[in-house]
Every structure is written in structure tokens, then in C-alpha cells.
C-alpha positions in Angstrom: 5.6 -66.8 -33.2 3.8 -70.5 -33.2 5.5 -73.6 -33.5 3.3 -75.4 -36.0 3.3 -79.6 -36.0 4.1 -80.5 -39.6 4.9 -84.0 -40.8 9.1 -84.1 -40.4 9.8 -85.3 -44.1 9.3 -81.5 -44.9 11.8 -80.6 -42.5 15.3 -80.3 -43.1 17.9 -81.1 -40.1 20.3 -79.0 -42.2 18.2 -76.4 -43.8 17.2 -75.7 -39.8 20.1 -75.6 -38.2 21.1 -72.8 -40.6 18.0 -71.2 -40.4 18.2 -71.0 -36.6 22.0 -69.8 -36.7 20.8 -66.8 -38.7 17.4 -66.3 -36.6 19.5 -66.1 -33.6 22.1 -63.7 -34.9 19.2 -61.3 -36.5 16.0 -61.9 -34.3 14.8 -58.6 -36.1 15.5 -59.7 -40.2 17.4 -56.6 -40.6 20.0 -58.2 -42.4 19.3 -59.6 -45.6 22.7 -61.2 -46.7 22.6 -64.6 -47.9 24.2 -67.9 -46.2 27.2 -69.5 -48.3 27.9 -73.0 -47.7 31.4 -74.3 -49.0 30.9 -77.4 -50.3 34.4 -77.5 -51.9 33.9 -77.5 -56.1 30.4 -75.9 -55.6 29.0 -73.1 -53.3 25.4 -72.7 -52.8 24.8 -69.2 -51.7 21.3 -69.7 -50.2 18.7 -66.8 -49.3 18.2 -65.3 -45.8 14.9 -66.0 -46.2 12.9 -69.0 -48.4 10.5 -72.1 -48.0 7.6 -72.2 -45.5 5.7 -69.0 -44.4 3.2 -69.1 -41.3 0.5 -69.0 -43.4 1.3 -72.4 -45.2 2.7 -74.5 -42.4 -0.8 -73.2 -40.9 -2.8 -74.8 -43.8 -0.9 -78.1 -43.4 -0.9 -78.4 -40.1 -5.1 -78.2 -40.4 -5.1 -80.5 -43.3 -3.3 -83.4 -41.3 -5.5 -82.8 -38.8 -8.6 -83.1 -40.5 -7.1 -86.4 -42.2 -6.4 -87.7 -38.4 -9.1 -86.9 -37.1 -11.9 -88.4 -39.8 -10.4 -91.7 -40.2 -13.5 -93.7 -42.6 -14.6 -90.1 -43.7 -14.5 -88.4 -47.2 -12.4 -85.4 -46.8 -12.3 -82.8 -49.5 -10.4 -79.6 -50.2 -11.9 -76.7 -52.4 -8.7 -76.9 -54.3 -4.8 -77.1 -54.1 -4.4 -76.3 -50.4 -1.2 -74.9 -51.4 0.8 -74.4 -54.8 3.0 -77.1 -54.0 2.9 -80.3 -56.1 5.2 -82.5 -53.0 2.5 -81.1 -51.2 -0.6 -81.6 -52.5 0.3 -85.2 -54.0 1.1 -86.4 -50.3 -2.3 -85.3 -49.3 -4.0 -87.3 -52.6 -2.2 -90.2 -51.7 -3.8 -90.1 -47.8 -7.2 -90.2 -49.4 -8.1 -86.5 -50.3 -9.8 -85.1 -52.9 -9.8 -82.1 -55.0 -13.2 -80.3 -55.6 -11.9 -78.7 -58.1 -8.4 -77.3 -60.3 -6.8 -73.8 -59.0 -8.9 -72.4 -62.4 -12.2 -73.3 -61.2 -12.7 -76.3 -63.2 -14.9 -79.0 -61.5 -13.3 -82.4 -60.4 -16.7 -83.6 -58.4 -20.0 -81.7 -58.8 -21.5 -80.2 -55.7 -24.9 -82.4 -55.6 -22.0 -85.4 -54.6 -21.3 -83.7 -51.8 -23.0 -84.7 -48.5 -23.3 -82.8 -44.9 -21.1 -85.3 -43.4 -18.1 -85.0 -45.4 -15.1 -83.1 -44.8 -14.1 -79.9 -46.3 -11.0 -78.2 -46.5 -11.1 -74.3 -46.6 -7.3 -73.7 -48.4 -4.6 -71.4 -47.6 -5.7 -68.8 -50.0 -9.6 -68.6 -48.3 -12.5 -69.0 -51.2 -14.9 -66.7 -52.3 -18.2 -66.0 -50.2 -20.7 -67.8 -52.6 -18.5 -70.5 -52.4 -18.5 -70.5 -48.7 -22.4 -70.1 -48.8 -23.0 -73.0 -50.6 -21.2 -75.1 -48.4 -23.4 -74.2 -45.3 -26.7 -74.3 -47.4 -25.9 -78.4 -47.4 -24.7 -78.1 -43.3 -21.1 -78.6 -44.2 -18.8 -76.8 -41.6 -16.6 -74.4 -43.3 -15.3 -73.3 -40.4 -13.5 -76.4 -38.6 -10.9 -77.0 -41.1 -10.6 -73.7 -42.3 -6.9 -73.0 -43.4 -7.7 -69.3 -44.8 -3.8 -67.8 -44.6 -4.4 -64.9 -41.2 -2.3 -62.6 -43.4 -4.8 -62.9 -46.4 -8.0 -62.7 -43.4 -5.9 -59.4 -43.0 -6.8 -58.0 -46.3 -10.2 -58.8 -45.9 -10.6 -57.3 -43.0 -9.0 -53.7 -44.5 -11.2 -53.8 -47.3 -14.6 -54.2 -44.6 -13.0 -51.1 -43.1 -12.3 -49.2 -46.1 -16.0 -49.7 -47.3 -17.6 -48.5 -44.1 -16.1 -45.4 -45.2 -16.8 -45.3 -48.7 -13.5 -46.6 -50.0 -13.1 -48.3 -53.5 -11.1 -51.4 -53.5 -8.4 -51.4 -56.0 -6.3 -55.2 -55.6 -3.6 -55.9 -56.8 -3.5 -59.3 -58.3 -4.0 -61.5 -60.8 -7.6 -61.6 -61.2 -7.8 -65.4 -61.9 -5.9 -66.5 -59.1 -7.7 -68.4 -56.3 -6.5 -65.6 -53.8 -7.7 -62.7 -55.7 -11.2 -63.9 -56.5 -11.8 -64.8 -52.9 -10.4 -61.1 -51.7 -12.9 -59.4 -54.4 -15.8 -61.4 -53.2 -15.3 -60.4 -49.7 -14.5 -56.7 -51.0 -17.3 -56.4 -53.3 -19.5 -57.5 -50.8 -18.9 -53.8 -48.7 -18.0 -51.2 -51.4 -17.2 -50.8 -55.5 -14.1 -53.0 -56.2 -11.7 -53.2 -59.0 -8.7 -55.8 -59.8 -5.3 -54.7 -61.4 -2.7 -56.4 -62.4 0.4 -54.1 -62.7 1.9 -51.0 -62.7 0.8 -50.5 -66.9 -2.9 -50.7 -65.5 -2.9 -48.6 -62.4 -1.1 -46.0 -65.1 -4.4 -46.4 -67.2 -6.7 -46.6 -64.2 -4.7 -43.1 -63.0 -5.4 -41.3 -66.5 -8.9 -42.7 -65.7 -9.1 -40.8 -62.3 -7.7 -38.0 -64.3 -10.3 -37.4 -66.7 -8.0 -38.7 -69.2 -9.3 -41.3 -70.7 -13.3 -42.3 -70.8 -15.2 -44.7 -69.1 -15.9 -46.9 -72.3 -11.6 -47.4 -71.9 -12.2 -48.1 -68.3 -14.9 -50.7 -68.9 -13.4 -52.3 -71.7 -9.4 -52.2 -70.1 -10.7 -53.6 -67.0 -13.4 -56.3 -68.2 -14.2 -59.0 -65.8 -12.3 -57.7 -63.4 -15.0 -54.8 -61.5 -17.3 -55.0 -59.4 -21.4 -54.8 -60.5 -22.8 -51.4 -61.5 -19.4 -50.2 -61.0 -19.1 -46.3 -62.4 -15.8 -44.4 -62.4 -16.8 -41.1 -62.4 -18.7 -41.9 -58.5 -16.7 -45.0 -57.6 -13.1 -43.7 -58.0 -13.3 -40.5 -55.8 -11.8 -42.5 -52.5 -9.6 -45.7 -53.3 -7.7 -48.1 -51.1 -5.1 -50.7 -52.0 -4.8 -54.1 -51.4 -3.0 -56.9 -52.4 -3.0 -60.7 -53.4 -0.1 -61.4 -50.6 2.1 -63.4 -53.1 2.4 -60.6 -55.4 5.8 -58.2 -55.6 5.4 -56.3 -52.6 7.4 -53.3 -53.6 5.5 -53.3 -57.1 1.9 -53.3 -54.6 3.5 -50.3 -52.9 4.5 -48.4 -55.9 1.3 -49.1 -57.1 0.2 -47.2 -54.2 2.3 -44.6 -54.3 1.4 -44.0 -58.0 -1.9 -43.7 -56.9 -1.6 -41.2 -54.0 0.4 -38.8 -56.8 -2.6 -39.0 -59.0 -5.0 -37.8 -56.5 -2.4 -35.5 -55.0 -2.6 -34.0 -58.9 -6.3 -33.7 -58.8 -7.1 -32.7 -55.4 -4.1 -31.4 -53.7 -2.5 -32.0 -50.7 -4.9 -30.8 -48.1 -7.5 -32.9 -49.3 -5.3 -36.4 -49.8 -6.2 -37.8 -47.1 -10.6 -37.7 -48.0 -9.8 -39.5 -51.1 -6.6 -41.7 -50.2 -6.5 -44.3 -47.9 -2.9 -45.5 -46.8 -2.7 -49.3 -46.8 0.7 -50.5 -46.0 -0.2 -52.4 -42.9 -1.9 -55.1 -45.1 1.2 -56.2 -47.2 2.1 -60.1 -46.1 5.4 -60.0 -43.4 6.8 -63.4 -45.2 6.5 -62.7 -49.2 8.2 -59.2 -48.1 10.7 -60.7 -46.4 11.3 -64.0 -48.9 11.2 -60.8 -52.0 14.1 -58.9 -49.7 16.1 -61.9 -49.2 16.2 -62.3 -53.0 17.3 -58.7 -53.2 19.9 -59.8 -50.7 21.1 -62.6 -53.5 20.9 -59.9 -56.3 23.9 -58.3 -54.3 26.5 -61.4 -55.0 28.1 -62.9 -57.8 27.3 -66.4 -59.3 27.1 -68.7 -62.2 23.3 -69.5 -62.1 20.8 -69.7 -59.5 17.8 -72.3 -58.9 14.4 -71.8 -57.2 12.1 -75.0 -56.2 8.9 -74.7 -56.3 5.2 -75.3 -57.5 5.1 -73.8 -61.2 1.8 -72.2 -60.6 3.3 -70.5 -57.4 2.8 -66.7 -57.2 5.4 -66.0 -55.2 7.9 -68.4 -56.2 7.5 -66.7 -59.8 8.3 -63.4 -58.5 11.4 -64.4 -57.3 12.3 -66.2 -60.0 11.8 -62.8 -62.0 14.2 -60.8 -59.8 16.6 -63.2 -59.9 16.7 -63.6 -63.7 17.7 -59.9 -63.9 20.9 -61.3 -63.0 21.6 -64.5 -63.5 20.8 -67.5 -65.7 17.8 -68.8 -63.7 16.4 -72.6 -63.2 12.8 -72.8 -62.1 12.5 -76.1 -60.8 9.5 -78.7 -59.3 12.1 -81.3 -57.6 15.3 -82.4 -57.6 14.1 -85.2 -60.4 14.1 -82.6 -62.9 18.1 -82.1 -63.1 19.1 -85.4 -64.9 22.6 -84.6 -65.0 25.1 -81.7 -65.3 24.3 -80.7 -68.5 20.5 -81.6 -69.1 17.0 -80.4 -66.4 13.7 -79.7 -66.9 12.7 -76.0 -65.9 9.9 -74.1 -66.3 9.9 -70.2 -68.4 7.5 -68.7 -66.5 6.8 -65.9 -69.2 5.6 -68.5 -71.8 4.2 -70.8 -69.3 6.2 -73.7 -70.4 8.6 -76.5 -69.4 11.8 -76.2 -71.1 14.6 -78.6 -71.4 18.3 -77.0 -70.9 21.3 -79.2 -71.9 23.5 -76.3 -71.1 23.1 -76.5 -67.0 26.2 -76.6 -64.6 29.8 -74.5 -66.0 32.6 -76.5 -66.0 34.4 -74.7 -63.2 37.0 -75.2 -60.4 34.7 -73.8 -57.9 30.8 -73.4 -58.9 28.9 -70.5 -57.0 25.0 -71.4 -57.2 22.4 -69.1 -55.7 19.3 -71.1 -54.4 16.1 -70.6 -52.8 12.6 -71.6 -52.9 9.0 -70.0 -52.3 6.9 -69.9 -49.5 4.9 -73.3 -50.3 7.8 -75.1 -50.9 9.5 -77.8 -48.1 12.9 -77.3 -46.8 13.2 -81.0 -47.4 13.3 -80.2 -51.0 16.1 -77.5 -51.2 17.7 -79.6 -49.2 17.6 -82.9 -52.1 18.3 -80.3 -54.7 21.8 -80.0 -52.9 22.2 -83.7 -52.5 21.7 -84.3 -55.9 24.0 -81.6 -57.2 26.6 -82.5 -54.9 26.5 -86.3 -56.3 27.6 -85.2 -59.9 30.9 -83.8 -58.2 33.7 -85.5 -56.5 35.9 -84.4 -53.6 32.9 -82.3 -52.2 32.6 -81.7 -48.3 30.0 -83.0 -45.8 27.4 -81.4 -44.0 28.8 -81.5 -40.7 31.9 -79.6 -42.3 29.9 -77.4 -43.6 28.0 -76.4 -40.9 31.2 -76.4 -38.7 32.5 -73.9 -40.8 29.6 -71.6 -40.5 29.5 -72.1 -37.0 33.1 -70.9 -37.0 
């Protein structure tokens, strides 16, 4: 796979060197058991799999390009290249500027913009009016284009799927920058439809069904449907796709549901002229990261702590399966834990930060799970252990550490 250039303060020396222990002993990711470094009174049992995907050190290593290579130009991105604040606030402090918030509202109005400025495509692609618009003032979209491949991967399945009279159905969250750029480019070939979970493709099946009406369609799934769409023509041949940070497994029992439901009505001998089997689209890395959590799921601890950026898709997903289990810490940086007892965390459910002043047990020996999401540095996971390890006394280095994993 490609060695991407990065800037070395997201790098971890340690986080690597463990990384690259386990890539060596399981080249294929078959084995999804987490790493547990011994740190005396604590143990951070850390996932097989967490921080940077391909897709995101893809995206910054095209951002720092563009800002190298434009010295004295403006250079803009559409949005948050990545849903990373670390991230994002390094590139506003070399001179970037946000078009716009992840929701669509406007920092800088179009007219401003000029055909010799910069602009940032980010890793979650844009939509194609958005795109458009750019080359109507002879901006190059293409250059600096940092459109994930995995997410060009969708897109490309959903062209397909239309040239043979497939509906879309995506699964994602249909205000998410990813989503809206995936239905533009599906809508643009075939009917399209955006759902959000299991409790809707259930509603959508009792739709294919005959169960419900369309005035329950239209008014379950408003805003998120193509143009003209009509159910009783436009759900006779469906595909799925997904927003790539979503729950895998939930994307493929969404499928599966689906494939039942038109088993039910048509039978098995006509399946596949009304079902289209999608698997091949589903992102490598958030599958892997959402395993790896599994793999967490499997050991015993006190608490466990993610880092990452709060409006993170896929860092929230595993922050859900791991709070099945344990007392769970959603955290930005390692400046939100201001001691033992007291951090800031984010509740994902109530979109809210929290403040906890019940934090780290008093305990001979502490067992912490930790991991991060896919936008989110190694260097980071890698403070979040310093700065644990200096409220204890007595605790090992790093070089013992890693010598006894290396054992």
C-alpha cells in the first residue's frame, strides 16, 4: 500500500513501532486482538486497528501540498478537510480558509472567490453542483482534489447500478458532507433514496411490500429522495451503498434485510433482476477500525477512551460499541482530562460536552481500553498516554514497554 508524506508531529515513534510489530506478525488483519502495554499501575489495552486510514493521510498529504506549493496564494478548502479539530486548526493557522462549516453554512460567499485561488476538494468529495460551480469561475477542482478513493468507489457503483436501472438506497446520515456528495453523484444516473438505519430500511421494506402507502414513504423519507421519485416504479431494483464511516455490519444487515424483502415478494429465481449485491463497496479501514473494536469488546477493563473529532462519524460508532461495555470517554485531546477524577467528554447521543469528576478507579493496577478514529493522529493517542501516566507514580517507560512486547 502507499507510503504517504505527512508532517511527523502526527506521527507517533511509539504508536508505530507497535503498529509495525503487529503488521508484521498479521500482514493479512486476520487477528483482531488488541495490544496491552504494561505500564505498571495502568494498562492500556489498545485496538488492533485505530487512527489514520489511507483515505485521510491521502487528504493531508494534498493539503500540504497545495499549501507548499502556492506560497503568496489564497488557498481554500470547501470545508473541514477532515473531522479532526488538531487537524484542521494546523491547516487555519498556515493560512487556510474554510468556505464553509461541515452543515453547509457559508464562511466566504462565492462571488469572493477568484480563478486564481486555491481550492481544496476534501476527503469526503462534494456534491456535483458544488463542483460545477467551481469550474464555471475556471477554478481547478481537480489539482487538489483529496476525494477519499474508497468513497470515489461508491460513486462509481452507483454509475453502474443506474446504467441498469438500479435505485440507490445509502446508507447515511443525510446531512453529512459525505452523504450529500454520494446522492448528488447518484441522483445524477438513477432514482436515489437516503436512510439512516435499520428502523427505516424496516419502513422502506413494508414500503416495497405494499405495506404501507406512498404518502408514508414521502412523508418518512422527506428531504432525503431523489426528484420525481415514485415507489411504486422506483423500488422494483435497489442497490446499497454506504456513507464509508458508517457501521459496516449495520450497512450489511441493511442489505441483507433488503434482499429478504424482495426474496418475500419475488422469490428466489427472480432475486437477482431486482437485487443488486453490493458488498465490494463497503470502506477496507472503517471495517477493519469497527472489527478491532469488536476485538476490545472481548477483554475486561475499567473504562475505555476514544480521541477524536466530536463530529467524527466513525469515531462515534466506535464509541457506541464500546459503550455496550464499558464506561466510555469521548475525548478531543489530552487537555480535556484535568486530573484523575475530572475531564471533559462528549455524549454523543445528546450531542453535548459533559463534565465527569468520576474518571480514573482508584486501583492497584488500572486496565484502560483506548483507541481513536480514522481522522485522528497517532501523535494524539500517544499524549493521551503521557498525560495519564503523569498522574501515577512508579509507572514504566516506553522502552520497557516495548521490550516487553518484543519479548
Amino acid at each position: 500500500m502507499k507510503s504517504f508524506e505527512i508532517p511527523s508531529f502526527y506521527r507517533s515513534g511509539f504508536i508505530s513501532q507497535i503498529k509495525n510489530k503487529r503488521k508484521i506478525e498479521d500482514p493479512q488483519k486476520r487477528d483482531t486482538e488488541p495490544s496491552v502495554l504494561d505500564f505498571g499501575p495502568i494498562r492500556f489495552i489498545i485496538a488492533r486497528h485505530f487512527g489514520f486510514c489511507f483515505g485521510v493521510e491521502n487528504a493531508i498529504e494534498i493539503s500540504y501540498q497545495a499549501i507548499e506549493e502556492n506560497p503568496g496564494k489564497r488557498i481554500f478548502l470547501l470545508s473541514q478537510m477532515i473531522h479532526n479539530p488538531v487537524v484542521n486548526q494546523d491547516l487555519l493557522d498556515r493560512g487556510i480558509e474554510f468556505i464553509m462549516d461541515p452543515n453547509g453554512k457559508m464562511f466566504i460567499d462565492w462571488s469572493d472567490l477568484t480563478s486564481d485561488d486555491i481550492v481544496i476538494i476534501p476527503a469526503f468529495g462534494t456534491t456535483l453542483e458544488i463542483e460545477q460551480r467551481l469550474k464555471d469561475m475556471n477554478i481547478n477542482v481537480e489539482k487538489y482534489n483529496t476525494t477519499c478513493p474508497f468513497v470515489e468507489r461508491v460513486w462509481k457503483k452507483s454509475v453502474k447500478l443506474g446504467e441498469s436501472d438500479h435505485t440507490i438506497i445509502i446508507h447515511g446520515k443525510h446531512l453529512h458532507e459525505e452523504t450529500k456528495a454520494t446522492f448528488s453523484h447518484a441522483v445524477k444516473n438513477t432514482p436515489s433514496i437516503i436512510i439512516r438505519d435499520m428502523e427505516e430500511a424496516k419502513i422502506l421494506g413494508k414500503v416495497i411490500l405494499g405495506e404501507l402507502s406512498t404518502s408514508d414513504f414521502y412523508s418518512t423519507f422527506e428531504n432525503k429522495y431523489s426528484k420525481g421519485f415514485d415507489p411504486e416504479k422506483d423500488l422494483l431494483k435497489i442497490g446499497v451503498v454506504n456513507q464509508t464511516t458508517m457501521l459496516a455490519s449495520e450497512t450489511q444487515e441493511i442489505s441483507d434485510y433488503l434482499k429478504g424483502v424482495f426474496l418475500q415478494k419475488y422469490g428466489k429465481n427472480e432475486i437477482e433482476n431486482h437485487f443488486a449485491d453490493t458488498r465490494d463497496t463497503l470502506c477496507y479501514a472503517t471495517n477493519d477500525n469497527q472489527e478491532a473494536t469488536r476485538g476490545l469488546l472481548e477483554l475486561e477493563a475499567d473504562l475505555a477512551i476514544v480521541v477524536g473529532g466530536y463530529n467524527s462519524s466513525n469515531t462515534s460508532h466506535i464509541v457506541h460499541l464500546l459503550e455496550q461495555k464499558f464506561p466510555t470517554y469521548f475525548i478531543n485531546t489530552e487537555k480535556e482530562i484535568e486530573s484523575r477524577s475530572k475531564v471533559w467528554h462528549f455524549n454523543y447521543e445528546a450531542q453535548e460536552r459533559v463534565f465527569s469528576t468520576v474518571f480514573l478507579p482508584e486501583k492497584e493496577v488500572l486496565n484502560i481500553v483506548l483507541t481513536s478514529g480514522a481522522s485522528c493522529p497517532d501523535s494524539q493517542v500517544e499524549k493521551v498516554i503521557d498525560h495519564i501516566l503523569s498522574f501515577f507514580e512508579n509507572t514504566k517507560n516506553k522502552k520497557e514497554v516495548l521490550a516487553a512486547i518484543n519479548a
